[in-house]
N, C-alpha and C positions, 0 to 999 in steps of 0.2 A: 668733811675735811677732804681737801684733793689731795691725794699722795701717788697721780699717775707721776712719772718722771719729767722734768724739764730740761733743757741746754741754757748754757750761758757763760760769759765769761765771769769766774769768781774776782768780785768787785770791791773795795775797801777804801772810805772814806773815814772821815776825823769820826765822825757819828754812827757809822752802820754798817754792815758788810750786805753783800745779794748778788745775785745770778742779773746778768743784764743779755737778752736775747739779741739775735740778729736783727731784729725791729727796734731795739730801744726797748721794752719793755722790765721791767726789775721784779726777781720774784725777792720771795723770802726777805724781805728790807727789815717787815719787822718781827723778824722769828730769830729765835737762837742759834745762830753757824757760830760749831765751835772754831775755837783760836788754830786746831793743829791744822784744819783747814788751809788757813789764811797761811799759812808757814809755808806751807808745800805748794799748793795751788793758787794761792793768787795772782791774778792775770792769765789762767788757763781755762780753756772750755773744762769744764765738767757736767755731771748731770746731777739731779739733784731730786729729792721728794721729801713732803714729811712722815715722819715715824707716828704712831699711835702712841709709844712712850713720851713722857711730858718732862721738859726740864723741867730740876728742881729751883732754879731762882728766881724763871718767869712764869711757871705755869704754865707755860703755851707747849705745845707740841717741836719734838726736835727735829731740825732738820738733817737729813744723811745727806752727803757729797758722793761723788768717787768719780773716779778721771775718766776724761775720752779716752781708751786705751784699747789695744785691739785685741779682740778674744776668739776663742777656735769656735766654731758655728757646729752643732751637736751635726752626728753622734759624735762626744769626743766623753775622756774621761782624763781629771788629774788627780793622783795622788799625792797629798799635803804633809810632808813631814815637818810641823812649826817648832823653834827649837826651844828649850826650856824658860819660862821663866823664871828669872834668878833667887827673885825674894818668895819663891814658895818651895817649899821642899817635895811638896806633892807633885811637884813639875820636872822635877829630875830628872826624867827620862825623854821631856816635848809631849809631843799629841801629835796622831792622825787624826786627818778628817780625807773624806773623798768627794770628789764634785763628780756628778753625772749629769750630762746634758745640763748643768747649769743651777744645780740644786746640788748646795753641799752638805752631805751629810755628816753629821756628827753624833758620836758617842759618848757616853761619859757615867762617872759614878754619881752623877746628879740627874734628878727623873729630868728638870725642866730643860738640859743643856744637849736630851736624845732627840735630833729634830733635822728637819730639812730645812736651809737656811737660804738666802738669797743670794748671790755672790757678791753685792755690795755690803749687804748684812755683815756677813762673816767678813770680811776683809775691811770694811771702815765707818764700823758704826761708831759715831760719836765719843769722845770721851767726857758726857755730859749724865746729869738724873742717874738713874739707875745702873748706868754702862760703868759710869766714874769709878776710881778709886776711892775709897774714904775720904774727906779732908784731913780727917784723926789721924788714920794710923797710913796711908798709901798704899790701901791694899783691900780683900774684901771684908765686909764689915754689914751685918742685917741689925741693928742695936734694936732694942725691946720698945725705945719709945720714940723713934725716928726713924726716916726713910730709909728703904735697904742701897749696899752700893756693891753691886757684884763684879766690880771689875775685869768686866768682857766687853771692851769697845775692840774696835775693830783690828782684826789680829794682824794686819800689817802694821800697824801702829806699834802692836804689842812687842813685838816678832818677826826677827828673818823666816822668811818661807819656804823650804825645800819642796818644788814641784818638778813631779813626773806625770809629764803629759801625755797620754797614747789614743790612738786614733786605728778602728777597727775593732774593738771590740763590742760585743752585744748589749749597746746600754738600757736597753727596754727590760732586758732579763735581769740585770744586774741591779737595776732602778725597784724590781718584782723582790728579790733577796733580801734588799735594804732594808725596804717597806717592811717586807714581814719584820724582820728583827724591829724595827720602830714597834710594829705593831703587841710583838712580843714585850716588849721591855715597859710598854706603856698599861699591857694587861697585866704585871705582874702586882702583886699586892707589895707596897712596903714595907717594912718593916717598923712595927711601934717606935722603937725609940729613935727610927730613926727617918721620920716618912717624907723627905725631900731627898731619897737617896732612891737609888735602883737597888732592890734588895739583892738580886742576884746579879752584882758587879764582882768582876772576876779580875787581878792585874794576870792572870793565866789562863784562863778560860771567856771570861766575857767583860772586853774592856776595849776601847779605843782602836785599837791595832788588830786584835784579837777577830773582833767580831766583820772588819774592814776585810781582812787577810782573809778568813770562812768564806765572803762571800765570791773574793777573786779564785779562790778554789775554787766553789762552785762550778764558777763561770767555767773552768778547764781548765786552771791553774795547779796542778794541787804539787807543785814544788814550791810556791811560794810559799816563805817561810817567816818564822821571827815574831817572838812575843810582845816585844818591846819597839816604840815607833822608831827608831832611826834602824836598827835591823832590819826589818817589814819595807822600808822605802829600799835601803841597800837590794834586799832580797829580789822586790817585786821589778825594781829598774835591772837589774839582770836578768830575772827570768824571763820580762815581758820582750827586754831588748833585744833577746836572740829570736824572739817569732818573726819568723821573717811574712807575716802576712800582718804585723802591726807599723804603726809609724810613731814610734819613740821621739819625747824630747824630754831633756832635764835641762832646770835652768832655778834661779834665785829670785824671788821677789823679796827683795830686801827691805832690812825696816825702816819705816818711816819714823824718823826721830819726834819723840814730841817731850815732855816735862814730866808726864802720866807715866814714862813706861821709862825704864830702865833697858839699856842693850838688851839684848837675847843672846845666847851662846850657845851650840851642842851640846847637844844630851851624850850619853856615853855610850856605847856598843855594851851587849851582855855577851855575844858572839864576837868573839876576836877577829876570825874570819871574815867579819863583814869590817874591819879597821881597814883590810886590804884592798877588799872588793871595789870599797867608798872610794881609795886610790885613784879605779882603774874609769872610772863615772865620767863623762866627761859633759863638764856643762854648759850650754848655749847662754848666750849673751841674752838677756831681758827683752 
């Protein structure tokens, strides 16, 4: 299976969708591009590859999209505050995630969801097979005698995006922190009744924000503060924006509407103090 990347302009006829190159060539004609695809991008260049997960209605292998768009050239680092989503109560607060040099990391109280991801991965994976929502219920769903559907396509789909983007700081060291904690979280034993979970998942000690924020200390930070992910983005886009040997930007990637996913909205502050901070923010245009 080829899954290096292609160009093309995303195409749609009565019969097919595909990528059609600067030669004429057509990839993907007969593979499954999902529909939010077609909504957003058709008629624009994108790039494209297939996934090793397999739709569920053709069996074939799924194909991932994401746009020509312009991205910072490492070393850079962005911090990800996604905001909640609505029909889960577990989500009350959003998620961090961090990208270094182009590998986003993610944390989570689930073993398979602690991982370095791609940035087309995390931001527009299908909402197809396994990625999908239920049909049943719109939401996630493993049943005992059919296919699982974890609904984790791609989180701009899912969710507006709060990033903080900063340029200058150490991402090879920072890249060294991550790893270990992967490393950590993936030796730890589960827990019996419970062995798809990280046993020692903390919402205070070792969770999403928590273990993100540790490693920014680390690095030389150690006023960065905030348990909870939209505190931790408040906190870090203040403390990093007054270094004056860093190059600061905040800005929105906002979401991509599609049928899968219901709006996003903010998570809530636990620190009051960060309601004002969030104020004073000021954010760059996309």
């Amino acid at each position: 299976m080829n899954t290096s990347p292609v160009s093309g302009i995303l195409t749609r006829t009565s019969s097919s969708a595909y990528l059609i190159s600067k030669d004429g060539k057509k990839y993907f004609e007969h593979d499954p591009i999902w529909s939010g695809y077609i909504t957003h991008w058709e008629g624009k260049k994108v790039f494209g590859r297939l996934l090793k997960e397999k739709d569920y209605a053709t069996n074939k292998p799924m194909v991932i999209l994401w746009p020509d768009e312009p991205r910072p050239k490492p070393p850079f680092v962005e911090l990800y505050y996604n905001e909640r989503l609505t029909k889960y109560m577990a989500s009350l607060f959003g998620h961090n995630a961090i990208n270094v040099d182009g590998g986003i990391y993610n944390f989570s109280h689930k073993l398979n969801e602690n991982e370095v991801m791609t940035e087309e991965e995390f931001f527009y994976r299908p909402a197809l097979g396994e990625f999908a929502p239920s049909p049943r219920t719109g939401m996630f769903e493993v049943p005992e005698d059919g296919p699982p559907y974890y609904d984790k396509f791609g989180r701009n789909f899912m969710r507006t995006i709060h990033v903080l983007e900063i340029k200058g700081l150490d991402t090879e060291q920072l890249k060294v922190l991550y790893n270990r904690e992967l490393d950590i979280i993936h030796a730890t034993p589960p827990k019996p009744d419970k062995p798809a979970h990280y046993a020692d998942f903390s919402i205070w000690t070792r969770s999403c924000s928590t273990i993100i924020r540790d490693g920014l200390r680390d690095l030389g930070f150690p006023d960065i503060a905030g348990t909870f992910p939209r505190d931790l983005f408040v906190s870090a886009a203040m403390v990093l924006g007054r270094d004056q040997k860093l190059s600061v930007r905040i800005y929105r990637r906002t979401q991509l509407q599609v049928p899968e996913a219901i709006p996003s909205v903010p998570g809530p502050f636990l620190n009051p103090v960060n309601l004002f901070r969030n104020r004073q923010l000021k954010y760059a245009p996309l």
